[in-house]
Structure formats: C-alpha cells, structure tokens
N, C-alpha and C positions, 0 to 999 in steps of 0.2 A: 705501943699498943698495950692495953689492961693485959696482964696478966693471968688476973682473976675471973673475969667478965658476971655476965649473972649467972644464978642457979636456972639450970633448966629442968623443968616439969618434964617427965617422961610418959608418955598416952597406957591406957590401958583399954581393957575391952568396956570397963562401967566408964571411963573417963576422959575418951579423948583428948587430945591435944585440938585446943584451941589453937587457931594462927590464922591473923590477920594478913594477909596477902592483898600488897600493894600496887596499884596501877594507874598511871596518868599523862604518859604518853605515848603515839606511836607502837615505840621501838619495843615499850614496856607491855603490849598486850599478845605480842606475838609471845614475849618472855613467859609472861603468865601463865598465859592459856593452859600449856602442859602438867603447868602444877598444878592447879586447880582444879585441873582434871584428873589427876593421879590421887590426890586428896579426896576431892569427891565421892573416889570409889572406893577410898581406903577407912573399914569403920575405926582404927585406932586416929581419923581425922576429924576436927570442925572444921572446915576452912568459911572462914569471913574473908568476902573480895569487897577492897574499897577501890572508888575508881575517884581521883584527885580531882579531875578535870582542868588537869594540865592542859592539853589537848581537849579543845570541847568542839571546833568542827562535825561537822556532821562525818565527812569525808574521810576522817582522821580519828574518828573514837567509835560514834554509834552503829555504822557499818561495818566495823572491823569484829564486834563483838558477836554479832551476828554471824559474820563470814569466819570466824575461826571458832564460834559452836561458845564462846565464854559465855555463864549464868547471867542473869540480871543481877548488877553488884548491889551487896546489901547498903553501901552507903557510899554516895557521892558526893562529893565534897566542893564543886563546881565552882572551882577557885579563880578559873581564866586565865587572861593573859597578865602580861605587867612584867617593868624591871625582875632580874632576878632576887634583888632583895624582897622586894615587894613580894614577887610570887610564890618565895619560899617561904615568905612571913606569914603569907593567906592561909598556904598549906597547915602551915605548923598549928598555926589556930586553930582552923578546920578539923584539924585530924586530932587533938589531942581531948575534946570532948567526946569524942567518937570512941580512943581507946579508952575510955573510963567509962564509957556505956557498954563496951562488950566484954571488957576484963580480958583481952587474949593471954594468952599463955607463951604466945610468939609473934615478934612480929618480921614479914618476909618481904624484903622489898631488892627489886632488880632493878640493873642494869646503873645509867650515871644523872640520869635526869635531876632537875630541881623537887621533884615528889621524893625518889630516892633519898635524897639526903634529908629533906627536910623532916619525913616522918620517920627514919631514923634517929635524931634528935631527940624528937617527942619522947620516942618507944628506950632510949637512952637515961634520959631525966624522968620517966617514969618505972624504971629498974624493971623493964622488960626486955627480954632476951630479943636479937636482931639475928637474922640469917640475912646474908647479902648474896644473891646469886648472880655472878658475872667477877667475882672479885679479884683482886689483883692487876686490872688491864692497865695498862699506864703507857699515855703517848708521851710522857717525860714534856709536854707543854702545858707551862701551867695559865698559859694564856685561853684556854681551853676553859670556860664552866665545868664542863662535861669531868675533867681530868681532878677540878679541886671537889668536886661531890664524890667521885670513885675515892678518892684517898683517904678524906674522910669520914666517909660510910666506912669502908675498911677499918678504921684506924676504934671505932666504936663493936665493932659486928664479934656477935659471939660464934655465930658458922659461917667460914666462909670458902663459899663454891666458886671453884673455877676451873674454867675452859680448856686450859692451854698450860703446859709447859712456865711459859713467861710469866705468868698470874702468879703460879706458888714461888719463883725466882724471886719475883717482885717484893711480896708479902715478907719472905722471911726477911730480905734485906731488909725491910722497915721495921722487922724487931716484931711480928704477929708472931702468938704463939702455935709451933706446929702442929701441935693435938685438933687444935682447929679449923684448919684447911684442910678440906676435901678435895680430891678433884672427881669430876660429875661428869664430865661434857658440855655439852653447850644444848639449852633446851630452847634457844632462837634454832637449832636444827631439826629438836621432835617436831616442832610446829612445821617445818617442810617440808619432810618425810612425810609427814602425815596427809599433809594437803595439796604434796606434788601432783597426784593423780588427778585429783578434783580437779586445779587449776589447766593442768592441760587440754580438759573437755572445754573450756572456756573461749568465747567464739573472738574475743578481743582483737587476736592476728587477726581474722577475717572480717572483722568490723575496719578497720583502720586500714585494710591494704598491704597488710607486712608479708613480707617472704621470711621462710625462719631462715636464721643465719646471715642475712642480706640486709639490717638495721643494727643501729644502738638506740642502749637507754641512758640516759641521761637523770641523775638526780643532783641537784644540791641544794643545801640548805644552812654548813655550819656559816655562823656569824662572823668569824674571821675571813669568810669569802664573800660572803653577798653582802658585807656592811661596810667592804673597803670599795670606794668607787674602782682604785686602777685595778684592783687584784679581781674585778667583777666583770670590767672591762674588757679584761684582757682574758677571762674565760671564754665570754662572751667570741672576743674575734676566733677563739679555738674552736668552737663549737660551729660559727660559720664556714673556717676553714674544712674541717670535717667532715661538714654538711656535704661539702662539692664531689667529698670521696664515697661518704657512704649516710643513705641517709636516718636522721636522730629521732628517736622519740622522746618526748620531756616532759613529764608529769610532776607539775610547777607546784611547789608548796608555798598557800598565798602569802608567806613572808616573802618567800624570793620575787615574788611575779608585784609585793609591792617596792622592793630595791629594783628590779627592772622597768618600771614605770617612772620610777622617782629617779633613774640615770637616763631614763630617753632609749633603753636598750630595748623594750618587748617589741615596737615594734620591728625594724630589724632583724630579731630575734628570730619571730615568730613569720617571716616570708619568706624562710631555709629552714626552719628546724618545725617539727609535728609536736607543738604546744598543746598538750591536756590538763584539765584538772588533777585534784590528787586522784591518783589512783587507788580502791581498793587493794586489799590483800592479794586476793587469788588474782585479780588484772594483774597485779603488777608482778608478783611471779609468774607468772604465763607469758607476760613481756620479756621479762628476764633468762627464763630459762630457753627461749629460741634464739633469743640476742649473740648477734657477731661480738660486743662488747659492751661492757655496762662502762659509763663513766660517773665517776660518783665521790661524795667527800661523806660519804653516813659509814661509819664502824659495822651493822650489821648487814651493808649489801656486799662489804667485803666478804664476808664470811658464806654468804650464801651461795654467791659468785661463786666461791671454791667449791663446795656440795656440786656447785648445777656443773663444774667445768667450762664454766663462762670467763673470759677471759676480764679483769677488771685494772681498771685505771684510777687510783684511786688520788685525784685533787688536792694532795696534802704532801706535806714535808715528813711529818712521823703517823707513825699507827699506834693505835694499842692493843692490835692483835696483828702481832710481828708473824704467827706461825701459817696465816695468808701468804707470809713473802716467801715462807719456806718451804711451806707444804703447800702452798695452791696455787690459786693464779691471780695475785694481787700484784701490781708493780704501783710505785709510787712513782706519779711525776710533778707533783708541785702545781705551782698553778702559773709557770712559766708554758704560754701560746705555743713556742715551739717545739717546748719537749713535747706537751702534749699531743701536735699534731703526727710528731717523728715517731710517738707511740704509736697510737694509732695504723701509721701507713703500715708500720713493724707489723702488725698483729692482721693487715690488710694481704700481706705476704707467706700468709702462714707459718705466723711463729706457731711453734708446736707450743700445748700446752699442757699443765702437767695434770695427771690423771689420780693423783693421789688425796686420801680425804685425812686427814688430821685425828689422831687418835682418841676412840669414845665419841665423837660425832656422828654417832649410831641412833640417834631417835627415841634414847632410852636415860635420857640424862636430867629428865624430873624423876621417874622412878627411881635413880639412886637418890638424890635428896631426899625426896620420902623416907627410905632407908632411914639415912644420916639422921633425920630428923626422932621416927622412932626408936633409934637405938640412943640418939645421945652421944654426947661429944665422947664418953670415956669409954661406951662401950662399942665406938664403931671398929671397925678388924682395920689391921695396921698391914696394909702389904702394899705401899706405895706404887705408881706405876714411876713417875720421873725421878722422885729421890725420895731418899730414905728417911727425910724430914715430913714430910707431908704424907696424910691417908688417902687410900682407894678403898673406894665402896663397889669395883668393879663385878665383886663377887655376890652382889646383891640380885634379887631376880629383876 
C-alpha cells in the first residue's frame, strides 16, 4: 500500500470539506445513509451523494432511499446491469465526468461492490483523497468479486474505517499504513438502531400470517451459489427439508428467482417455502428481527443477525466478518443439505444463543468518521482500542 497517499484538505468554518459520497447498491444505502446524515448536519461538511445505479430496481434502490430518510442524490449515474467488467467500466465512465464537475475534496465509498472499486479508481487517477468505510474485511476467497474489490479499494484508500478487530489485523498484514486506520464501528448498525423501532410498528408479520419466533428467513443471492446448478440444487432440497420442520420466508432477489427458473427449481420451491418479492428495508428487518433463524449467504445480514440476537446460518465456507462467529450468533454451514438441515434442527432444540454485541456497534460509528474526517489523518488522537498500531476516535462525541 502508498505510503504517501494524497494530501488531505482539512474543512474550516468559510470552507468546508467537500466529499463525494458514493452509492449503488443494496448493501451500500443502508452504509450511506448515516453518513450523509451526520454530514448533513455537520457545517464544517458538503456532502455530494452520487447514486451509480448499480442496483436500479425499483424494489432495490428507489424505495430504500425513501424508507431509510437518504436526500435525492445530486447525480445518478444509471449504469445498470452487465458482466463485472462491463459494469465497472460503465461506472468508472460515468463517475469520472461527474468528479471533474464537483471538484470534491474527498471521495467516500462503502462496503465491496463493483461502484466501490470502480469509483475509487477514478477518485485515485485523479489525485483525490479516498475514505473506504467497511475496510479490511477479507473472506480470504478470491473467487469472491466482492473479496478482489475490498482488497483493492484498501490497497488505494487514504482513510481507512473498520468494523472489527479482524479488518485492522487484516490491513497491517497487507503492509497499510497504521496512521490510517481508524476503527469506527460499523454504520450498517446506526442504520438499525435507528430504525429498529420504526420497523417493528410495521404490519408485515400480520400481513403474511407469521407467529414471531415460529418462522425463518431466507435470503440468497451470492453468484457462487445460485450460478452453480448442484450447489443451487442442493440448497434448494435444504430449504424443502426445513420447510416440514419449520415454516420459511424468502424474499427472492430477481437474479436468484431467474437461476430458479432456468433449473426447473421455483416451482418446487415455492409449494413449501413463502416466496416474496424483494423486500424493502424496514419489511425486511421486521421479518428478521421476530425470525426463529435467518438463513442467508449476504455479509450484512450476518451482522445484523448478531445486533437483533437472531440466530443466523450463514451458506458459505468463509466470512469476512469472523467477529459474528465469535461474538454473536453466526455459524457457518456451507452449502452441504445436511449440515444445513442438522443446523437448523440444533437451533429447533434450543441452542442457547449468545447475547453479546461486538465492540463500537453502538449506532454512533458515522459520527466518529466525521470526526476522522475533520481532524485529518495526522491529527486524529492515538488511543487504539485493539492494538497499538491502529487509531480510535472513540473519544469523539
């Protein structure tokens, strides 16, 4: 990693810090949200939201902006779908006229997506400062998209924020310099904190028929499961097996519902398991947090899982947020049918599960970025929480 990286502008009261703040998928507006929000209110901020339109469903961007309070983004860049080269290449087009029209002073982009990396690029070969927030996560599989965009934003990024224990482990082993690493917490958790309350008024259990505690939820989506017919298959017969023990909810992302078509598996599928569209934000935390178990192969319902105390299953051989296995309630079973089912029955039997939430996943972990952000790499306070290599800005308000 640069040793140098770029100079960073520091805000004043006549002069704010510009910073572009980047979004375009899913995962990436719950990320946002808080910062944009903390920005917002902050006058040493400009914050520019561009939205990629990575994600351009209805179901999957425009409702979610709405339902989690985000501004109308000054520039959309409605790049769609397409191979990952292709998508990242639309991006990078897209967004590099855009930063020579606002001139930012930084540019902020979350989590591992193809927008992630690709307008870190830009913001790189235009000698603009890059914040990465989510950094360091690594499922050590580089068969993963997700895994070679995290490494490489990292490996560019002049601040970088992270979650977990594992993230700052991560980074120094790849040679980041320590001055640069913050840890923050995780601001996929302001967003639930914040809109835990909301979603539980939400009438969804009583639309659908759910007892709390007496259902799962069901998500998946990465490409290494619903793009291999046997590894699709064979979720598939887990999911029916399941089904007879306890019944599923599955709010189907139309990539997956079109690999369940194209194997012959929806219908099947869908005359044992409660087939919905995607679900918004607050439905689907509201599903989540009454849920006897979520099953899932996404990175942030792990995480969430652990906050709600829901017990989670997560579809995959590695994580890249290990401090689930250790501090909450993720267990990994693969995408072998009968582990998955022998999980399951486990947690049918009342495995206890653990009550503990992961350190700094307190609802407060865009405001320390802010922090970081107006003091600056050199002058933020040096009192690590994990090791003595890496900063906390814990001390921040």
């Amino acid at each position: 990693m640069s040793s140098q990286g770029h100079q960073i502008k520091l805000p004043s009261s006549s002069n704010p810090l510009r910073v572009m703040n980047v979004a375009g998928a899913r995962p990436n507006f719950m990320k946002i949200a808080p910062i944009v929000r903390e920005m917002g209110n902050d006058p040493r901020f400009e914050p520019i939201l561009v939205h990629t339109g990575q994600h351009y469903d209805k179901d999957l961007s425009e409702n979610l902006f709405r339902e989690l309070e985000i501004p109308e983004p000054h520039e959309n860049l409605n790049v769609g779908s397409g191979s990952h080269a292709v998508q990242t290449a639309r991006i990078m087009e897209a967004f590099e006229p855009v930063v020579q029209k606002h001139r930012p002073d930084l540019v902020l982009v979350v989590g591992d997506v193809n927008s992630t990396i690709g307008c870190a690029i830009v913001a790189s070969k235009l000698h603009i400062p890059i914040a990465h927030v989510e950094a360091g996560l690594r499922s050590f599989n580089r068969k993963m998209p997700e895994e070679v965009n995290r490494v490489m934003t990292d490996s560019i990024s002049d601040y970088l924020f992270t979650t977990e224990p594992a993230g700052i482990e991560n980074l120094l082993r790849e040679g980041a310099v320590p001055s640069r690493i913050f840890s923050v917490g995780n601001v996929m958790i302001d967003t639930l904190l914040r809109f835990r309350t909301v979603a539980g008024s939400r009438p969804i259990l009583a639309d659908l028929g759910l007892t709390p505690s007496e259902y799962g939820v069901v998500t998946l989506h990465r490409p290494e499961n619903v793009d291999s017919p046997e590894i699709l298959k064979g979720v598939v017969s887990a999911l029916l097996e399941v089904a007879k023990k306890l019944p599923l909810v599955f709010p189907v992302h139309p990539r997956t519902r079109r690999r369940l078509e194209d194997q012959g598996l929806l219908a099947g599928l869908e005359e044992e398991v409660r087939l919905l569209p995607p679900s918004g934000y607050l439905d689907f935390l509201a599903l989540m947090a009454k849920a006897k178990v979520v099953l899932t192969d996404s990175g942030g319902i792990q995480e969430e899982a652990t906050v709600l105390s829901v017990p989670c299953l997560t579809l995959r051989d590695t994580t890249e947020r290990p401090i689930t296995l250790t501090c909450g309630t993720n267990v990994l079973t693969g995408t072998d049918p009968r582990r998955i089912v022998a999980e399951v029955t486990a947690l049918l039997t009342s495995r206890p599960v653990p009550q503990k939430v992961p350190p700094y996943w307190d609802g407060r972990a865009a405001r320390r970025i802010v922090e970081v952000l107006a003091k600056g790499v050199s002058q933020a306070p040096r009192t690590p929480p994990f090791q003595d290599e890496a900063q906390d800005v814990l001390s921040s308000p």
